[in-house]
PDB file of N, CA, C, O and CB in Angstrom:
ATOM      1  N   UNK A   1       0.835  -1.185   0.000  1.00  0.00           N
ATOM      2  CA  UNK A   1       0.000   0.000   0.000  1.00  0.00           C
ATOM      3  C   UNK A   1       0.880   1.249   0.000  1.00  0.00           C
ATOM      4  O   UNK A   1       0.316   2.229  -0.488  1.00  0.00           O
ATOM      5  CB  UNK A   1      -0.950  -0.002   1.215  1.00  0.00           C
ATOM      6  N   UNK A   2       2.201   1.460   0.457  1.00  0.00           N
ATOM      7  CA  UNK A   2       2.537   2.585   0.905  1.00  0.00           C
ATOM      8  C   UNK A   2       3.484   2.416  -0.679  1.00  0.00           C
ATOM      9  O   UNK A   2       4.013   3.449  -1.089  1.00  0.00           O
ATOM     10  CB  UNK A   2       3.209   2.758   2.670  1.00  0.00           C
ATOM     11  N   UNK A   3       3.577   1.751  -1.106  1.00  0.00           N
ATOM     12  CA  UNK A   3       4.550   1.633  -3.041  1.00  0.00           C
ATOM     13  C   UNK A   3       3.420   2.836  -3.619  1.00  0.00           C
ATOM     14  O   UNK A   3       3.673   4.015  -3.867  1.00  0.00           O
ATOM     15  CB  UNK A   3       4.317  -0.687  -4.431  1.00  0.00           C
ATOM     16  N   UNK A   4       2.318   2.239  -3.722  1.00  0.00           N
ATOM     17  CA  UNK A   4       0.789   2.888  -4.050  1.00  0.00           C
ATOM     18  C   UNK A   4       0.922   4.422  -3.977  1.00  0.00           C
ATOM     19  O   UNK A   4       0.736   5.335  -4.782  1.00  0.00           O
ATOM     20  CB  UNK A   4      -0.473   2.386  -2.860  1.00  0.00           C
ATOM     21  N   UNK A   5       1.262   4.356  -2.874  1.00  0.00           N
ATOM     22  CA  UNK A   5       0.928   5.751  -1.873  1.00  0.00           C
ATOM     23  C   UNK A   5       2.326   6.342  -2.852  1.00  0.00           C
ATOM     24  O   UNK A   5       1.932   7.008  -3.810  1.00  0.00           O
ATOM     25  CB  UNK A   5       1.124   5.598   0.475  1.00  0.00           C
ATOM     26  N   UNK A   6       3.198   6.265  -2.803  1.00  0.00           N
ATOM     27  CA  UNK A   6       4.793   6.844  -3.413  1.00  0.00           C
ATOM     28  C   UNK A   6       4.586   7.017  -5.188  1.00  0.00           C
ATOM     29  O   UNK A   6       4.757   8.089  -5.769  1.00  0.00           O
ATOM     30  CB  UNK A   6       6.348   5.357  -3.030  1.00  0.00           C
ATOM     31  N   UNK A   7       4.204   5.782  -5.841  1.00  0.00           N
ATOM     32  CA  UNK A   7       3.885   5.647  -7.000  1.00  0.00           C
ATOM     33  C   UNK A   7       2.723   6.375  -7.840  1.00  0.00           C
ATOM     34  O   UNK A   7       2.906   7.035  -8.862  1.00  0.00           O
ATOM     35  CB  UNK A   7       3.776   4.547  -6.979  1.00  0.00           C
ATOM     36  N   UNK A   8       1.380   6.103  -7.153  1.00  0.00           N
ATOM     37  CA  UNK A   8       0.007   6.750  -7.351  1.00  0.00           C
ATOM     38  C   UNK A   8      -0.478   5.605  -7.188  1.00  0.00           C
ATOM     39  O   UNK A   8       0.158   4.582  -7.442  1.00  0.00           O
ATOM     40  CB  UNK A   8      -0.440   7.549  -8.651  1.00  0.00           C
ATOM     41  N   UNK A   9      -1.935   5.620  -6.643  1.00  0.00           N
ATOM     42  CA  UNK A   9      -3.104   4.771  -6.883  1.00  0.00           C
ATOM     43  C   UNK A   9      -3.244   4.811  -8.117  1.00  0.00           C
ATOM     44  O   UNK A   9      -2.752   5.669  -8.851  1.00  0.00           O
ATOM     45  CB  UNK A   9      -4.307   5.088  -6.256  1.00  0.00           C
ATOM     46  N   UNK A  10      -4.177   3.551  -8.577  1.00  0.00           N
ATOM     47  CA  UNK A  10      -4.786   3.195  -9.991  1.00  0.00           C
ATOM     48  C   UNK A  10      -6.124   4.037  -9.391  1.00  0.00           C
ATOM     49  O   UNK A  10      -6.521   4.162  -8.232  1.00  0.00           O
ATOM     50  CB  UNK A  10      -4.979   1.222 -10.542  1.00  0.00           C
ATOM     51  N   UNK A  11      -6.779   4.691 -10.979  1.00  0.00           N
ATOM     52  CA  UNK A  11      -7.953   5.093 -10.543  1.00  0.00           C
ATOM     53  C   UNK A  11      -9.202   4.290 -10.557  1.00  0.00           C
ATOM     54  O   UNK A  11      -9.151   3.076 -10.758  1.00  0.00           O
ATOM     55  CB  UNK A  11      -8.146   6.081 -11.131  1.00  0.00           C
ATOM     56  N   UNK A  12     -10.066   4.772 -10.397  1.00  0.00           N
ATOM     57  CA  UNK A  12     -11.371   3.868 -10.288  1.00  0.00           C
ATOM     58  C   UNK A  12     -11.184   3.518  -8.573  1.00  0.00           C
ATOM     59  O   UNK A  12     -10.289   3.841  -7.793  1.00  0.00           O
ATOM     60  CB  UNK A  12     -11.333   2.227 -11.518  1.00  0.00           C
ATOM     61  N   UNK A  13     -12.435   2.722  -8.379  1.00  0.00           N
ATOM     62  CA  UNK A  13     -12.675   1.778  -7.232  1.00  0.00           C
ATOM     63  C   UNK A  13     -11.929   1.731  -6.220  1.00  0.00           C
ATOM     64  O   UNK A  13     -11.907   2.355  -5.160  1.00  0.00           O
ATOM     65  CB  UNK A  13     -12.690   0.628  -7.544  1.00  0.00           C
ATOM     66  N   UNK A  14     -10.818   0.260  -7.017  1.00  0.00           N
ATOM     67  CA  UNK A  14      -9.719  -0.085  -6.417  1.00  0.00           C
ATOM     68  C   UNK A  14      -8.513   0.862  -5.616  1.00  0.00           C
ATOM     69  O   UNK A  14      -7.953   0.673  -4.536  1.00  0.00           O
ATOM     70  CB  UNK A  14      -9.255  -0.703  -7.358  1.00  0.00           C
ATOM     71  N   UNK A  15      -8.337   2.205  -6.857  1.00  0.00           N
ATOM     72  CA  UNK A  15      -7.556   2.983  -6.330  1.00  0.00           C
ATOM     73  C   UNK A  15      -8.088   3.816  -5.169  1.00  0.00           C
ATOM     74  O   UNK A  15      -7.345   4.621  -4.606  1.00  0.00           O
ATOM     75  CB  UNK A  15      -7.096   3.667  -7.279  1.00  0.00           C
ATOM     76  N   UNK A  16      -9.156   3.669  -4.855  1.00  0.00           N
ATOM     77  CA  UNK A  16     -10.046   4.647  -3.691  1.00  0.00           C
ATOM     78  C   UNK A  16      -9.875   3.611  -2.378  1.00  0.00           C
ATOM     79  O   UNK A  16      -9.631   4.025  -1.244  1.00  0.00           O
ATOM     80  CB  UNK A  16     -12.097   4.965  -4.179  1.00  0.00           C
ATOM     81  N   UNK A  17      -9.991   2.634  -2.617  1.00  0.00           N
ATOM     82  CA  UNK A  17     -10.014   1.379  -1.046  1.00  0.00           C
ATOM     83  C   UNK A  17      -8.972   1.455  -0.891  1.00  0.00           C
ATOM     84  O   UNK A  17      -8.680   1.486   0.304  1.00  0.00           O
ATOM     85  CB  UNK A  17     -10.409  -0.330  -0.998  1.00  0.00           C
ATOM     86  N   UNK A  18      -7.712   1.535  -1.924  1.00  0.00           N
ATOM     87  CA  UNK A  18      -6.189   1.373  -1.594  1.00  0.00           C
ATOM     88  C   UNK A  18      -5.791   2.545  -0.871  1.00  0.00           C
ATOM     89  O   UNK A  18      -5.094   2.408   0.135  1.00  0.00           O
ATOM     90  CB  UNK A  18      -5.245   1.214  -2.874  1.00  0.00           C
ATOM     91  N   UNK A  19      -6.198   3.834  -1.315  1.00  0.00           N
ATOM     92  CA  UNK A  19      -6.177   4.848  -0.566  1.00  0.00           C
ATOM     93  C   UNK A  19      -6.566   4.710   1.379  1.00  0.00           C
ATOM     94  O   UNK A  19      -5.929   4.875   2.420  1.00  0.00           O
ATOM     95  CB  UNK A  19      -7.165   5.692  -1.420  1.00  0.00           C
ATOM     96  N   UNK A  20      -7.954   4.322   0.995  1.00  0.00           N
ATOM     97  CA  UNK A  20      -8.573   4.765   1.744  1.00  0.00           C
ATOM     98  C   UNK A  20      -7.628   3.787   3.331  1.00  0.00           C
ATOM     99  O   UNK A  20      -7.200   4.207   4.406  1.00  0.00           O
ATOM    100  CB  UNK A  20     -10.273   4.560   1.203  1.00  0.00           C
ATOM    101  N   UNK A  21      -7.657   2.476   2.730  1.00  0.00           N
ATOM    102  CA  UNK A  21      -6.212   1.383   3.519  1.00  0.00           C
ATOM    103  C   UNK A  21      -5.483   1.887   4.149  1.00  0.00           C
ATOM    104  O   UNK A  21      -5.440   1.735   5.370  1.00  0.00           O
ATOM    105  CB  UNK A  21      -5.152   0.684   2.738  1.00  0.00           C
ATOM    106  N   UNK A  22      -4.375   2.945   3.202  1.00  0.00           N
ATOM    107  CA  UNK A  22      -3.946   3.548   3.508  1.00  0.00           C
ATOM    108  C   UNK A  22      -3.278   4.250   4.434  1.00  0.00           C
ATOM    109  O   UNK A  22      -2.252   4.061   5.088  1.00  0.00           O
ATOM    110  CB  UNK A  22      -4.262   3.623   3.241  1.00  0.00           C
ATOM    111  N   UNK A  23      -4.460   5.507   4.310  1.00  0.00           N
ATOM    112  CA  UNK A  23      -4.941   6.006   5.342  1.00  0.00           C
ATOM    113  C   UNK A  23      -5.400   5.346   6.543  1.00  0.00           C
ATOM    114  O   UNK A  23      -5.096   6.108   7.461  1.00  0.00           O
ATOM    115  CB  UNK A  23      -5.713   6.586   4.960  1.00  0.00           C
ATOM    116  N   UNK A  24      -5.905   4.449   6.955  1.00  0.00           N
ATOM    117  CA  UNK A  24      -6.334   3.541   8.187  1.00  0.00           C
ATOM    118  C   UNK A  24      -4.938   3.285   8.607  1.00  0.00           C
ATOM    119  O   UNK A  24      -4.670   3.749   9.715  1.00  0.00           O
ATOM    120  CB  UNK A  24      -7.295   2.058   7.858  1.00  0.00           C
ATOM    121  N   UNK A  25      -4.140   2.764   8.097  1.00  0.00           N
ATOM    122  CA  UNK A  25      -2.612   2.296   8.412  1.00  0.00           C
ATOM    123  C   UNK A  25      -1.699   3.189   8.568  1.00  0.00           C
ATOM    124  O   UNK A  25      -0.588   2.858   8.983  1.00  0.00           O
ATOM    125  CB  UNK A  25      -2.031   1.518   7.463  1.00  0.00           C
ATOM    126  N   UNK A  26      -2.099   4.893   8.166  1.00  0.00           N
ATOM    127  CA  UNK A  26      -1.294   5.406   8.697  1.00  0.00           C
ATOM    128  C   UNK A  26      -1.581   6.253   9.683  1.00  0.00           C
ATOM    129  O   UNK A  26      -0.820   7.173   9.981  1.00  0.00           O
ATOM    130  CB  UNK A  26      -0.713   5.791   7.983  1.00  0.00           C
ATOM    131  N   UNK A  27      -2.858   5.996  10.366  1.00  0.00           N
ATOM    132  CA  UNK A  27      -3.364   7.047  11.028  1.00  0.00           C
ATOM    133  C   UNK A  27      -3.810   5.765  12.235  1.00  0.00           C
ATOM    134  O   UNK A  27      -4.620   6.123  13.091  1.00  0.00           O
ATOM    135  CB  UNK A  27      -4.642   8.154  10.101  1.00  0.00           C
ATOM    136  N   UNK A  28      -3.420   4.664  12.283  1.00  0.00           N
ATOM    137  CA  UNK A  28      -3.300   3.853  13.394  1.00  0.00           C
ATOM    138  C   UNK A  28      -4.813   3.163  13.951  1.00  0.00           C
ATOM    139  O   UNK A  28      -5.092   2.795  15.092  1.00  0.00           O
ATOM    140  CB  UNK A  28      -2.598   4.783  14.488  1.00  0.00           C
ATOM    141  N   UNK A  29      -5.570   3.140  12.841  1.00  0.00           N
ATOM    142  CA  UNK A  29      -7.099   2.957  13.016  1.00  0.00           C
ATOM    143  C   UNK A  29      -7.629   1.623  12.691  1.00  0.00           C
ATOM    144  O   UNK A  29      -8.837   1.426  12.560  1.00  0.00           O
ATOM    145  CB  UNK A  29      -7.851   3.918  12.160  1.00  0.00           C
ATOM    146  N   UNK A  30      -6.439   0.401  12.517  1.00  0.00           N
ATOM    147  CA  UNK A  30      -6.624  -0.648  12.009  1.00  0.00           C
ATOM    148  C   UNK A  30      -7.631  -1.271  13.348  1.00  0.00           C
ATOM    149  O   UNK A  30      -8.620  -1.892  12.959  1.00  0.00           O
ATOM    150  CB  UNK A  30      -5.181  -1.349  11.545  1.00  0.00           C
ATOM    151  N   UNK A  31      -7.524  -1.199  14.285  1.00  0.00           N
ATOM    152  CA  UNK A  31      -8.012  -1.725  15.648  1.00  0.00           C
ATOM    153  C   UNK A  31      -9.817  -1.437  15.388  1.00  0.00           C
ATOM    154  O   UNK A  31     -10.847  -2.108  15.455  1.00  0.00           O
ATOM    155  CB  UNK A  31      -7.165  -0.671  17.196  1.00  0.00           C
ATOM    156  N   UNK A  32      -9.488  -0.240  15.112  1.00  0.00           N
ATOM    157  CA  UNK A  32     -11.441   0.357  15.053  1.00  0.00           C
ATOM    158  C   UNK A  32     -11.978  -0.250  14.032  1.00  0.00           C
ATOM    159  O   UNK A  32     -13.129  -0.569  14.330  1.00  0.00           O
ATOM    160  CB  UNK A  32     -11.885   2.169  14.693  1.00  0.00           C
ATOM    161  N   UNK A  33     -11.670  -0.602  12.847  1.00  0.00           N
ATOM    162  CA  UNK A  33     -11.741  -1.563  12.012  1.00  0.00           C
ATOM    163  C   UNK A  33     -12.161  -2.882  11.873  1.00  0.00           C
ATOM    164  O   UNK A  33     -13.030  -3.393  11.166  1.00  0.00           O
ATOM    165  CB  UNK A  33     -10.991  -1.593  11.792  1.00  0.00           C
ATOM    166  N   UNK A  34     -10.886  -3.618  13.189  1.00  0.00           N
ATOM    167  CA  UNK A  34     -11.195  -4.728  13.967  1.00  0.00           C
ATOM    168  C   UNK A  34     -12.452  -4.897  14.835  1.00  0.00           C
ATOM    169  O   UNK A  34     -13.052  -5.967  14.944  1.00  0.00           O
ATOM    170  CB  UNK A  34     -10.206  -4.853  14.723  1.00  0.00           C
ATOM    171  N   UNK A  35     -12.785  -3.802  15.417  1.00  0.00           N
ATOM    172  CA  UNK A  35     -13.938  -3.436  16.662  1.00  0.00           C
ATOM    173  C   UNK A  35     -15.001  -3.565  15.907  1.00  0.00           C
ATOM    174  O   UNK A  35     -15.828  -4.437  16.173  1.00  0.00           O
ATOM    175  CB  UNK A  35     -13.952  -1.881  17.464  1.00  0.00           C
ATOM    176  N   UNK A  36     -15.137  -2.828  14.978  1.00  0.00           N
ATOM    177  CA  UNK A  36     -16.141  -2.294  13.888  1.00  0.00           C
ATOM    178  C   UNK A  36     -16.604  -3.840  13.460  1.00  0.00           C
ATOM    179  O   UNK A  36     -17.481  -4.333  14.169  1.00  0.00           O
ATOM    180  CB  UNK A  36     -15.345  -1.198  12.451  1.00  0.00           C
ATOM    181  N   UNK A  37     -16.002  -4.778  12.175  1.00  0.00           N
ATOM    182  CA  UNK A  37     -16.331  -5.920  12.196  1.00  0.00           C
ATOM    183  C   UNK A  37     -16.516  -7.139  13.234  1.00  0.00           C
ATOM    184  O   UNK A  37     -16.810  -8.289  12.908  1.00  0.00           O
ATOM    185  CB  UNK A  37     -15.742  -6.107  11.535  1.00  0.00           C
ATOM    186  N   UNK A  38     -16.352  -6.805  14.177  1.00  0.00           N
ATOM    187  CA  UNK A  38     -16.382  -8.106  15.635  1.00  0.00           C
ATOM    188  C   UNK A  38     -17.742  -7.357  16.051  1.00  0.00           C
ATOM    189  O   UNK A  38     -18.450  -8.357  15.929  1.00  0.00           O
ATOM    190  CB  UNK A  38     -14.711  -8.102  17.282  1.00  0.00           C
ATOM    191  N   UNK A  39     -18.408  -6.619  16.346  1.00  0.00           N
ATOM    192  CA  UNK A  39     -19.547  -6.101  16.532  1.00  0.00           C
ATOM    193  C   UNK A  39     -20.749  -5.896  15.561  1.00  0.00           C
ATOM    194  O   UNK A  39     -21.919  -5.833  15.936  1.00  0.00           O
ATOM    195  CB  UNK A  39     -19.230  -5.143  16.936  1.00  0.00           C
ATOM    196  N   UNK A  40     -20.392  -5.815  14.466  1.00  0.00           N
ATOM    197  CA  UNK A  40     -21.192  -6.165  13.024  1.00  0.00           C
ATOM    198  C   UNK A  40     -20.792  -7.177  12.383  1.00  0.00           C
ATOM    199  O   UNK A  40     -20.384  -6.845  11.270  1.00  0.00           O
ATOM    200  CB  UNK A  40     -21.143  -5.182  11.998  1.00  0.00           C
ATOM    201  N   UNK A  41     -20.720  -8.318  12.591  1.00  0.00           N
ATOM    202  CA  UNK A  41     -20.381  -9.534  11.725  1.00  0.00           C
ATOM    203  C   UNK A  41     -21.683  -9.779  10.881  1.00  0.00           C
ATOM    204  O   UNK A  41     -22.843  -9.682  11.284  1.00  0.00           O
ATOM    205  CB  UNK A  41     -19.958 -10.916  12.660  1.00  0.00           C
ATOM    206  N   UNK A  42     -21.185 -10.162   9.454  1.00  0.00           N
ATOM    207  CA  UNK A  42     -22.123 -10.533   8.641  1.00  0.00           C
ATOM    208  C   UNK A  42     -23.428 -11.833   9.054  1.00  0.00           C
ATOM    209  O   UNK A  42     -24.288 -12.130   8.225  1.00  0.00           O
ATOM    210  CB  UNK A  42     -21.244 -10.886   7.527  1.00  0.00           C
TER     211      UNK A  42
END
Protein backbone atom coordinates (compact mmCIF):
# COMPACT_ATOMS: atom_id res chain seq x y z
CA UNK A 1 0.00 0.00 0.00
CA UNK A 2 2.54 2.59 0.90
CA UNK A 3 4.55 1.63 -3.04
CA UNK A 4 0.79 2.89 -4.05
CA UNK A 5 0.93 5.75 -1.87
CA UNK A 6 4.79 6.84 -3.41
CA UNK A 7 3.89 5.65 -7.00
CA UNK A 8 0.01 6.75 -7.35
CA UNK A 9 -3.10 4.77 -6.88
CA UNK A 10 -4.79 3.19 -9.99
CA UNK A 11 -7.95 5.09 -10.54
CA UNK A 12 -11.37 3.87 -10.29
CA UNK A 13 -12.67 1.78 -7.23
CA UNK A 14 -9.72 -0.09 -6.42
CA UNK A 15 -7.56 2.98 -6.33
CA UNK A 16 -10.05 4.65 -3.69
CA UNK A 17 -10.01 1.38 -1.05
CA UNK A 18 -6.19 1.37 -1.59
CA UNK A 19 -6.18 4.85 -0.57
CA UNK A 20 -8.57 4.76 1.74
CA UNK A 21 -6.21 1.38 3.52
CA UNK A 22 -3.95 3.55 3.51
CA UNK A 23 -4.94 6.01 5.34
CA UNK A 24 -6.33 3.54 8.19
CA UNK A 25 -2.61 2.30 8.41
CA UNK A 26 -1.29 5.41 8.70
CA UNK A 27 -3.36 7.05 11.03
CA UNK A 28 -3.30 3.85 13.39
CA UNK A 29 -7.10 2.96 13.02
CA UNK A 30 -6.62 -0.65 12.01
CA UNK A 31 -8.01 -1.72 15.65
CA UNK A 32 -11.44 0.36 15.05
CA UNK A 33 -11.74 -1.56 12.01
CA UNK A 34 -11.19 -4.73 13.97
CA UNK A 35 -13.94 -3.44 16.66
CA UNK A 36 -16.14 -2.29 13.89
CA UNK A 37 -16.33 -5.92 12.20
CA UNK A 38 -16.38 -8.11 15.63
CA UNK A 39 -19.55 -6.10 16.53
CA UNK A 40 -21.19 -6.16 13.02
CA UNK A 41 -20.38 -9.53 11.72
CA UNK A 42 -22.12 -10.53 8.64
Amino acid sequence: VVWYHNKGFPKGQLGRLLETVYELKLNGLEELIRNIKRQFPK
